[in-house]
Every structure is written in structure tokens, then in C-alpha cells.
N, C-alpha and C positions, 0 to 999 in steps of 0.2 A: 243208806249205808248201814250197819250194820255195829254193832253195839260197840265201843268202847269196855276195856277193859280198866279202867283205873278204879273203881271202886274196889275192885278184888282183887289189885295188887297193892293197894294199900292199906285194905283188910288183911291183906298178907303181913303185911310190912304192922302191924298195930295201929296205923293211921285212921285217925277220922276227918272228918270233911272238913269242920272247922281247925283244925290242927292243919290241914293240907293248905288251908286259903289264909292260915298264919304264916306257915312259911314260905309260901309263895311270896309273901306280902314282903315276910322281913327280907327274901334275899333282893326282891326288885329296891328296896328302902334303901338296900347297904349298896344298890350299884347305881343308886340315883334314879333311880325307872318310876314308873307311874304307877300306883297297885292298879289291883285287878281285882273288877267286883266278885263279890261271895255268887252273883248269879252265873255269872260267868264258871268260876269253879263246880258250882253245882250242875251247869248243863254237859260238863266234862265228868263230872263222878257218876251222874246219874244216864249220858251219854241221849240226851235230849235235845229239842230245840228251845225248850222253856225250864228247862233245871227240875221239871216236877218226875214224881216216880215213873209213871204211865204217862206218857206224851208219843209225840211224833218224833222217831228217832236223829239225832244229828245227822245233815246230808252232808257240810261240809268244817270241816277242823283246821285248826289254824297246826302245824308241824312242829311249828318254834314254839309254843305253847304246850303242845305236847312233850317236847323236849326239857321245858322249866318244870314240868311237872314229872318223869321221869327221872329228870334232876335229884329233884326233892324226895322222888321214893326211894332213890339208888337203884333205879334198875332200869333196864332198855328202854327205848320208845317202842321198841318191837314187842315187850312185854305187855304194851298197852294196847297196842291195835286187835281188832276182832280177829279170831280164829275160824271164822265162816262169813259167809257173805249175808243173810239173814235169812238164806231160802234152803240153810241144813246142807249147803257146798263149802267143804272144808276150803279156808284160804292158804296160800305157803307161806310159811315164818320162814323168819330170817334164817333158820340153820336149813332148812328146806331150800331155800333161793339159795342161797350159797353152795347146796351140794348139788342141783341142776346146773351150778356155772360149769362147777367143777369137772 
């Protein structure tokens, strides 16, 4: 799979990693849910299977997690997924898939 964008949309947004895995944390607290390890948030920021910079890229993501974390940036789940497939082929965003329905 092909990289995750969540680091640099909340490098957009002024976010840092531990800021992201705070508020991850505080909104799963206020709805009674389980946290969610810092490892965990790091192999989403850094878009890995082991959370370290240089690793072997994520193959598979959890949706509803990407969604709690789009949540927290204020911005799409579509904002987060990769823009190419990892081999330099552009993928379609969502306003792309929407105007091929069209």
C-alpha cells in the first residue's frame, strides 16, 4: 500500500503526533472506549507497519480509525489516503470518483 497521508495533514492543521494520540485518547475517554496505544498512532502518522520512520510500508488500515483520526484533524478520511499507489500511478480522490460517476 502506499503511504498514508496523516502526517501532513496534521502538519497542515499545526498538529503533532503526541497532540494527535492526546486527542485521540481524550475523545475515545469521553465516549467510554478503550485508548489507543501511541504505537498504534505512530504506525498511522508515520504510515508503517512498526511506527518507525523507514520501515515496511502499511498493507492493511483499519477505516474506522482512520475516520477517528480525520475526526480529530477536521478534515476528510479522503484527505488522508495516498495520492498514488507507490509505483508513481496517480490514485482517484474523491472529487475525481465523484466526477467519473457523474
Amino acid at each position: 500500500m502506499a503511504r498514508l497521508r496523516v502526517q501532513q495533514a496534521a502538519e497542515r492543521k499545526g498538529v503533532k503526533l503526541n497532540q494527535l494520540y492526546q486527542a485521540i485518547n481524550t475523545a475515545r475517554a469521553q465516549r467510554g472506549d478503550k485508548f489507543v496505544a501511541v504505537g498504534t498512532v505512530r504506525r498511522y502518522w508515520h504510515s508503517t507497519e512498526d511506527g518507525a520512520l523507514t520501515s515496511t510500508e502499511l498493507d492493511q488500515v483499519s477505516w474506522s480509525f482512520l475516520q477517528e483520526i480525520a475526526g480529530v484533524l477536521g478534515v476528510s478520511v479522503y484527505d488522508l489516503l495516498p495520492t498514488e499507489d507507490g509505483l508513481g500511478n496517480l490514485l482517484p480522490t474523491s472529487r475525481k470518483a465523484l466526477q467519473d460517476v457523474a
